[in-house]
C-alpha positions in Angstrom: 22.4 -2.7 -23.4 21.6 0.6 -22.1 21.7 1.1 -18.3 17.7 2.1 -18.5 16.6 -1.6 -20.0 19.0 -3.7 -17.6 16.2 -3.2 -14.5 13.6 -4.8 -17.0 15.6 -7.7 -17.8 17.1 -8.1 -14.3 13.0 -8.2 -13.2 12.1 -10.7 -15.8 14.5 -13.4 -13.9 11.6 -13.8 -11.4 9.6 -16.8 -12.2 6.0 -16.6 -12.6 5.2 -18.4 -8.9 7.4 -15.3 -7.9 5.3 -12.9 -9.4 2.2 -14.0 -8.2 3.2 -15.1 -4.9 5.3 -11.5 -4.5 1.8 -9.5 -6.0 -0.6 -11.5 -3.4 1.7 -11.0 -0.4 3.4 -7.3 -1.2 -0.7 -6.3 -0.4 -0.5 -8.0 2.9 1.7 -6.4 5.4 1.1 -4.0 8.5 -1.7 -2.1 7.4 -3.8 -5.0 7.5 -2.0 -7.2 10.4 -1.5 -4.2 13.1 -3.2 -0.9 11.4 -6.3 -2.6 10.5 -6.8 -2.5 15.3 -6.4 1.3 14.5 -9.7 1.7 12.1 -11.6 -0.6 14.2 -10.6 1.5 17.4 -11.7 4.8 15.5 -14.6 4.1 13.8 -16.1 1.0 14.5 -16.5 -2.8 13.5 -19.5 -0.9 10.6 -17.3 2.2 9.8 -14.0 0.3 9.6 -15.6 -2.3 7.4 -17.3 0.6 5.2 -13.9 2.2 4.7 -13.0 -0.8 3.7 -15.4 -1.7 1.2 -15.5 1.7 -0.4 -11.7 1.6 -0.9 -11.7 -2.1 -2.0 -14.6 -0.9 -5.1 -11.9 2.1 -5.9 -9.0 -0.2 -5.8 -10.7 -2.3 -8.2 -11.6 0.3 -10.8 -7.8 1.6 -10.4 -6.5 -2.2 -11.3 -9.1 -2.2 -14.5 -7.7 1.6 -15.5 -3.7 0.1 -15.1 -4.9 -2.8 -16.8 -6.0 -1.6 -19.8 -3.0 0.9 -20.2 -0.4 -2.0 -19.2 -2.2 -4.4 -21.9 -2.1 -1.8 -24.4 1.7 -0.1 -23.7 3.1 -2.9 -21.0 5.9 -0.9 -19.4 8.7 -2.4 -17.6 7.3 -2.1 -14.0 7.5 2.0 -14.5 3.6 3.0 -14.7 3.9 6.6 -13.5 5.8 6.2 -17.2 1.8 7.0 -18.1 1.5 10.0 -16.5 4.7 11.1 -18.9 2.6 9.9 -22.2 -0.5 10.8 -21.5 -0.7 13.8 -19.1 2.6 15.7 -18.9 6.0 14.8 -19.1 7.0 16.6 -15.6 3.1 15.2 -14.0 5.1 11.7 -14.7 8.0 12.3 -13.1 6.9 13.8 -10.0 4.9 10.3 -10.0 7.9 8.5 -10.0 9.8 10.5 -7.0 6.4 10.2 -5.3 6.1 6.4 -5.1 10.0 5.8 -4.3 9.0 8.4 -1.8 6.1 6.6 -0.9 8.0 3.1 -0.4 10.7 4.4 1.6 8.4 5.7 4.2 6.8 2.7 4.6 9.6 0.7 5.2 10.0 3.5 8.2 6.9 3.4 9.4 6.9 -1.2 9.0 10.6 -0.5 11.7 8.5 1.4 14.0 5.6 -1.3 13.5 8.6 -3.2 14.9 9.0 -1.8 17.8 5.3 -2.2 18.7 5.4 -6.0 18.4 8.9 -6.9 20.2 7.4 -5.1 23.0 5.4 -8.2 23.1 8.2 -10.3 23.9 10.5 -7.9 25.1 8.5 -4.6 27.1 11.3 -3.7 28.7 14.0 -2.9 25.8 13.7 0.2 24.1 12.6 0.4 20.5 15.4 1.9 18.8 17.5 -1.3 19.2 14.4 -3.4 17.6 14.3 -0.7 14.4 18.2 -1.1 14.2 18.2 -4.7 13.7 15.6 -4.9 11.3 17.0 -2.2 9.1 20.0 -3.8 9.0 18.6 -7.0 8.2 16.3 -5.4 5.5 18.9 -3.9 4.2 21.1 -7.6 3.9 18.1 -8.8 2.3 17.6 -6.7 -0.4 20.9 -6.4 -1.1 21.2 -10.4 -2.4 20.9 -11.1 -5.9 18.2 -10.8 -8.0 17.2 -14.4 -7.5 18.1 -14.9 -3.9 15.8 -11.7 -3.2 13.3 -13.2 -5.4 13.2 -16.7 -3.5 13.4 -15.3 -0.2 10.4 -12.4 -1.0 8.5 -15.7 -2.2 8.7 -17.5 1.0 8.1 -13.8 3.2 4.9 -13.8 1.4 3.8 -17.7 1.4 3.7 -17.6 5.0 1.8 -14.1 5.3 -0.9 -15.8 2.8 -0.8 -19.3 5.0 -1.3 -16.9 8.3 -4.3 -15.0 6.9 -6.1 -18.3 5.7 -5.3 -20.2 9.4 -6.4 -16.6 10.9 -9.8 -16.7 8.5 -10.5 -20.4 9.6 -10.6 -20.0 13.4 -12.1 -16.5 13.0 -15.1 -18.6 11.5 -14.9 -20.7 14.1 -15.2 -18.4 16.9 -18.0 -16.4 14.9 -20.4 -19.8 14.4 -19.3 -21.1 18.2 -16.9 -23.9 17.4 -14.5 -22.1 19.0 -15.4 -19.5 20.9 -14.4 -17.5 24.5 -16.3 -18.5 27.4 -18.8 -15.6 28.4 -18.3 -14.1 24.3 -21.6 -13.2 22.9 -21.5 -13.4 19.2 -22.2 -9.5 17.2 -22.1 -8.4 20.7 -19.4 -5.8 19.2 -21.6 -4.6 16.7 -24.2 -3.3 19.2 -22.7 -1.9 22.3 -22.2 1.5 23.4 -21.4 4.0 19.8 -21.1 0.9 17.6 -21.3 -0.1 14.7 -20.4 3.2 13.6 -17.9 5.2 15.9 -16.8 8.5 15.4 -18.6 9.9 12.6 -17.8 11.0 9.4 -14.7 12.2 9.9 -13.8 9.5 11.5 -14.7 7.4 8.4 -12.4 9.8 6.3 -9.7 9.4 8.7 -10.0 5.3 8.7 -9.9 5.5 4.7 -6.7 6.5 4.7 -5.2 4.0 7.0 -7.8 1.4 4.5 -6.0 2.9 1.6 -2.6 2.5 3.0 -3.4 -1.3 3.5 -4.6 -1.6 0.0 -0.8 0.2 -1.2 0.8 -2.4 -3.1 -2.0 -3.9 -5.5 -1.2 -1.7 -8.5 2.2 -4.1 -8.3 -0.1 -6.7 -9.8 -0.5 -5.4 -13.0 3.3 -4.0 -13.1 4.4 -8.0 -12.5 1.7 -9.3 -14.8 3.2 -7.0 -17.5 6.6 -8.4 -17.0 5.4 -11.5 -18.3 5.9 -12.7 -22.0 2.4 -12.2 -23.0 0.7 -9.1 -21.0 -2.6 -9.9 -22.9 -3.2 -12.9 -21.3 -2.1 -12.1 -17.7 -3.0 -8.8 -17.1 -6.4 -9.6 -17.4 -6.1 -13.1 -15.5 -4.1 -11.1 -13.1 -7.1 -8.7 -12.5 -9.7 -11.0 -12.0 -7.8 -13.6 -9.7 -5.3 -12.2 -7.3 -7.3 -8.7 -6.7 -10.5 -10.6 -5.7 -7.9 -12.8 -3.5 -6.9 -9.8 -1.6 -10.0 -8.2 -1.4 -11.4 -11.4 0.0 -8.7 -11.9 2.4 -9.7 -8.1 3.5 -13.4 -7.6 4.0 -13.6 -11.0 5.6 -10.4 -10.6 7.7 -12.0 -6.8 8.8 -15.6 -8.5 9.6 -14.0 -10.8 11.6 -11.7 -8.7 13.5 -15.0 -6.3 14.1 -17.1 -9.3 15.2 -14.7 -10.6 18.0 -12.6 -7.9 19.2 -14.0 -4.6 20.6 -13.5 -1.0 19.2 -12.7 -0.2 22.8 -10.3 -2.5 24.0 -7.5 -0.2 25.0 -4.4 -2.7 23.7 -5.2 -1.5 20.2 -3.9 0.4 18.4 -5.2 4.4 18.5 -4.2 7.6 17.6 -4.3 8.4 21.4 -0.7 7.5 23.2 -1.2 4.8 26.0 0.9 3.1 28.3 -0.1 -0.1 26.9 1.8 -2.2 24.5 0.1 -2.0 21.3 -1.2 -5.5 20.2 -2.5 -7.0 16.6 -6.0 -7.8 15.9 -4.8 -10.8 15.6 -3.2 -11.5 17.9 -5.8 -10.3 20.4 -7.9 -12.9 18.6 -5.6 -15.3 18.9 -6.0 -14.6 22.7 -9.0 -14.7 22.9 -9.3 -18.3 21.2 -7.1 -19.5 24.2 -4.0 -20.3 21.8 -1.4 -18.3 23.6 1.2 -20.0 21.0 -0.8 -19.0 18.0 -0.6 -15.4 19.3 3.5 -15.4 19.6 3.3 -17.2 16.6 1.0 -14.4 14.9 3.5 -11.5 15.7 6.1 -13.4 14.5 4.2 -13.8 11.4 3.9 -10.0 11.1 7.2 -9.1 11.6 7.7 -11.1 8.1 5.8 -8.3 6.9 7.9 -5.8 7.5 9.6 -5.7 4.8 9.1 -3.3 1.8 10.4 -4.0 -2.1 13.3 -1.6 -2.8 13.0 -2.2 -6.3 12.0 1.2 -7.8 15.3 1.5 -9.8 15.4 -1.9 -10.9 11.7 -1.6 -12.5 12.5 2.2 -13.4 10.1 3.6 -11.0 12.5 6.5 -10.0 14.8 8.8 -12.1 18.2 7.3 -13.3 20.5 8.3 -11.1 19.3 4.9 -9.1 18.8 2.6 -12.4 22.7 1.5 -11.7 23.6 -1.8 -11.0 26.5 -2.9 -8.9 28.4 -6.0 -10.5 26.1 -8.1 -8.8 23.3 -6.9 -10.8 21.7 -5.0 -7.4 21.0 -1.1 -7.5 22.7 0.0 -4.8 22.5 3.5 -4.9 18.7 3.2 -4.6 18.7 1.0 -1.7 21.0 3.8 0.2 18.7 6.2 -0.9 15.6 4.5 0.2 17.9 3.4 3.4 18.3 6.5 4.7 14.8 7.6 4.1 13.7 4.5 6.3 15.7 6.1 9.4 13.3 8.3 9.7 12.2 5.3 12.3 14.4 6.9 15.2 12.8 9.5 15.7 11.0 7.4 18.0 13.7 8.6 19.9 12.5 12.0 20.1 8.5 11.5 19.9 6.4 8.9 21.5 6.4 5.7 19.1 2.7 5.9 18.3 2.9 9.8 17.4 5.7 8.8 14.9 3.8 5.8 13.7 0.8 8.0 12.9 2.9 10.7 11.4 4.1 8.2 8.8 1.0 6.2 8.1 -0.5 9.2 7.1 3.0 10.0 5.2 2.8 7.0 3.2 -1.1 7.0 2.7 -1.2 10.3 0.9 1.6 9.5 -1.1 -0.3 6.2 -2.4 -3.6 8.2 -3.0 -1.6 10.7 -5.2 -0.6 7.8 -7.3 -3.9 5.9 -7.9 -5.0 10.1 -8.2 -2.1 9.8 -11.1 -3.2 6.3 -12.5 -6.6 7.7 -12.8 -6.0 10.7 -14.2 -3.7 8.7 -16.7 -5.9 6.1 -17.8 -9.0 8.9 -18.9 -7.0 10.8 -20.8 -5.8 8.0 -22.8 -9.2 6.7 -23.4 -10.1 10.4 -24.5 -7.1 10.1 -26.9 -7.0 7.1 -28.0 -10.8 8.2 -29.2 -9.7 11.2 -30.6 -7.1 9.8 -33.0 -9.9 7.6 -34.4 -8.8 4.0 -32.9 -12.0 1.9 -31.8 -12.6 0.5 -28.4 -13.1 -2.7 -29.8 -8.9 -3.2 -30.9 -8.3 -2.6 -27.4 -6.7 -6.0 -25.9 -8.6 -5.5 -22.5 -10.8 -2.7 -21.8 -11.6 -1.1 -18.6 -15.5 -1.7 -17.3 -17.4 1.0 -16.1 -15.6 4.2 -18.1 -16.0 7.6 -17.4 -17.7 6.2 -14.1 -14.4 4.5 -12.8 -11.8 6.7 -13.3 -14.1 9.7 -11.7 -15.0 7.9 -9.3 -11.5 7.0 -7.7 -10.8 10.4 -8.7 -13.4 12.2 -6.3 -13.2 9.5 -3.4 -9.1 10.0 -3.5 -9.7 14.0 -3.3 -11.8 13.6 -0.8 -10.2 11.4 1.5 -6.6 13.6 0.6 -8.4 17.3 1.2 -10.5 16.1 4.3 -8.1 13.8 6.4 -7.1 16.6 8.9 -9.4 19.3 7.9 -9.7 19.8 11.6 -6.3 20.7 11.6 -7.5 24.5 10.3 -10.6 24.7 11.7 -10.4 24.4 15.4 -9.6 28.1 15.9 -6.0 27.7 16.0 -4.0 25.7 13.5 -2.3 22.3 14.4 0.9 23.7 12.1 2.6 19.8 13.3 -0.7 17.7 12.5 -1.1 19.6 9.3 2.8 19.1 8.3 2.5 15.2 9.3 -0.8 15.1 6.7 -0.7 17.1 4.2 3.5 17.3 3.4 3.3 14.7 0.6 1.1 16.9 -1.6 3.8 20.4 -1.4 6.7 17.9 -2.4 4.8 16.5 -5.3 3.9 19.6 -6.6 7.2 21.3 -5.7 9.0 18.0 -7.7 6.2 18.6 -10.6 6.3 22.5 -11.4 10.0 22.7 -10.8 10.4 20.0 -13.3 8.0 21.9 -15.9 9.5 25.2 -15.3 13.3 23.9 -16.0 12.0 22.0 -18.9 9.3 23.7 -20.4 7.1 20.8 -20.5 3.5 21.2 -21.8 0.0 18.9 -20.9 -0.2 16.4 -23.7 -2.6 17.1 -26.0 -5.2 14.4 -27.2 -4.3 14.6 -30.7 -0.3 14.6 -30.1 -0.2 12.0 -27.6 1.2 8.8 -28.3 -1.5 6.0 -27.7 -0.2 3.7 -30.4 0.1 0.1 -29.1 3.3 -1.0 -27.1 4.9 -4.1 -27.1 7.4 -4.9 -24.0 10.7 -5.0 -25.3 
């Protein structure tokens, strides 16, 4: 067996409560449990909840577009494989550096989410000792076997899933006055001083990226649904049940936050440095509720979060050199790799934490747009081929709703989003060369990884005739 099929089969060891469990949870993590304070602070309970909604309709046309490729060619984890087939051979492979890329910088940016929350227990030690633990422990973790880091990512994301649904119920509570703060009025959030929409439009832009970034992780559905023995079935299934799940758990978890905890209140999280320890949503809610436990309890339930897959070589998401497997069956090479990427969290050292923290959430949410960009781009020009060569819509196992709409949409709202996040940077008289670096440095690596590739290779854009759109079956 050849060194490029063992990460499939190694992946196909995870049971299917795995697989579900791993794509409900891997979409649950710090963007939602301590950067969701961050879009509320910025733009409001109504702009926050907005950005939300918008990128929740986009994600959901993106998971229709992967579906229907992963139905009809189901890959072995490796999506970006589709920008290879269907765009350009050297478009795909930049796609694949760019979401090992994108991985390993949230696993940085989850260790300096770290150091945020132990300064709820601890204010007085200084992060870098809380970001070394957990990378080492992160590190132990995904260095198990294939099964023991199966059973243990499982559990991770049983309780994160548990937490949400205990956090949704008393949120209700608190909203309809079965539980609720003395002196609290109900909406009063949504009506005092600039709410419900803060900020403006550029706040809104700037919000949808941290939105986005919480989202990272859904296109993992259909990549585990695809690893199953029949991709027809699940995919679709897949699509329909856990997406709506997550989206569910979002919007509602975003009103509620909104509803009961002010865009003001200076312990959340902003792009402004404060001297204040930087606290959860939640775990201001939980506050406010009068369970002081529940709100220890809540952070302790995030820091379960922190924790990122480092399985890009095992389900061929980056190049070769990290497909190889120890004897244990565990790709170590990639997990130095993406190790050393993730000490990017001491520079906390250096810069105030929230400057660092900021400098990689917007790291890691432009490299996720460029690959739902990728996935969109992908998805119509294999429709336009797969037309082209004569095949009928109808033979297709699942199509995608709402074609050319769906894919041009997520197209224009991703450009967007990517072009104006900083646009300030260059247009306040005098250019913000480190804010502009922070933003924008994912997109001059992709393209650097792209055209270098085409120019060593020669590699061409994939004609709709000559492309291969026959269908796949998963080997």
């Amino acid at each position: 067996m050849s060194e490029i099929n063992q990460p499939a089969k190694l992946k196909r060891k995870l049971g299917a409560r795995h697989l579900n469990m791993i794509a409900i949870g891997g979409s649950i993590g710090t963007g939602l449990f301590l950067a969701s304070g961050s879009t509320i602070a910025n733009a409001g309970p109504g702009g926050a909840l907005l950005a939300y909604g918008l990128i929740g309709i986009m994600i959901y046309f993106l998971m229709t577009s992967l579906g229907e490729l992963a139905t009809h060619n189901p890959t072995s984890g490796a999506f970006f494989t589709y920008g290879s087939k269907y765009v350009e051979d050297g478009f795909g492979f930049a796609l694949g550096w760019n979401y090992w890329y994108n991985w390993a910088i949230t696993v940085a940016f989850e260790l300096v989410a770290v150091q945020f929350i132990m300064k709820f227990w601890f204010p007085d030690i200084p992060g870098f000792y809380w970001s070394a633990i957990f990378l080492a422990i992160i590190f132990g973790i995904n260095a198990l076997t294939v099964k023991g880091f199966g059973e243990s990512e499982f559990w991770f994301s049983m309780v994160k899933v548990v937490a949400i649904i205990a956090f949704i119920i008393i949120g209700i509570a608190m909203i309809i006055k079965i539980m609720l703060t003395p002196g609290m009025i109900t909406f009063s959030n949504w009506t005092k001083g600039e709410a419900p929409f803060v900020g403006g439009l550029q706040a809104m832009i700037g919000v949808a990226m941290i939105a986005g970034f919480s989202f990272q992780g859904t296109e993992m559905v259909g990549v585990a649904a695809g690893e199953s023995k029949d991709p027809k079935r699940t995919i679709p299934l897949a699509i329909k049940q856990i997406f709506w799940r997550i989206l569910l758990f979002y919007i509602v978890c975003i009103f509620i936050i909104g509803t009961l905890v002010s865009y003001d209140d200076p312990r959340l999280l902003q792009a402004a440095a404060s001297e204040d320890i930087a606290l959860s949503p939640f775990t201001l809610l939980y506050e406010q509720a009068g369970f002081a436990f529940a709100a220890s309890l809540m952070n302790a339930v995030i820091l379960t979060a922190i924790r990122m897959l480092f399985d890009m070589a095992r389900e061929g998401r980056a190049p070769k050199i990290f497909s190889k497997l120890d004897l244990r069956g565990v790709p170590m090479n990639a997990l130095y790799a993406t190790t050393a990427i993730a000490a990017l969290c001491f520079l906390t050292t250096f810069v105030g934490e929230q400057e660092v923290f900021n400098w990689l959430l917007n790291m890691s949410g432009m490299c996720g747009f460029i690959v739902w960009l990728g996935i969109a781009i992908s998805h119509y020009r294999f429709r336009k081929g797969y037309i082209a060569q004569g095949y009928k819509l109808e033979d297709l196992a699942y199509r995608a709703k709402f074609f050319p709409f769906a894919p041009w949409f997520a197209f224009i709202l991703c450009s967007i989003i990517i072009l104006g996040q900083n646009y300030e940077a260059v247009t306040g008289g005098k250019i913000d060369w480190i804010g502009l670096l922070s933003t924008y440095i994912s997109i001059p690596l992709f393209l650097v990884i792209w055209f270098g590739y085409k120019l060593k290779h020669k590699t061409k854009l994939v004609s709709y005739k000559e492309m291969d759109v026959k269908p796949g079956n998963l080997d």
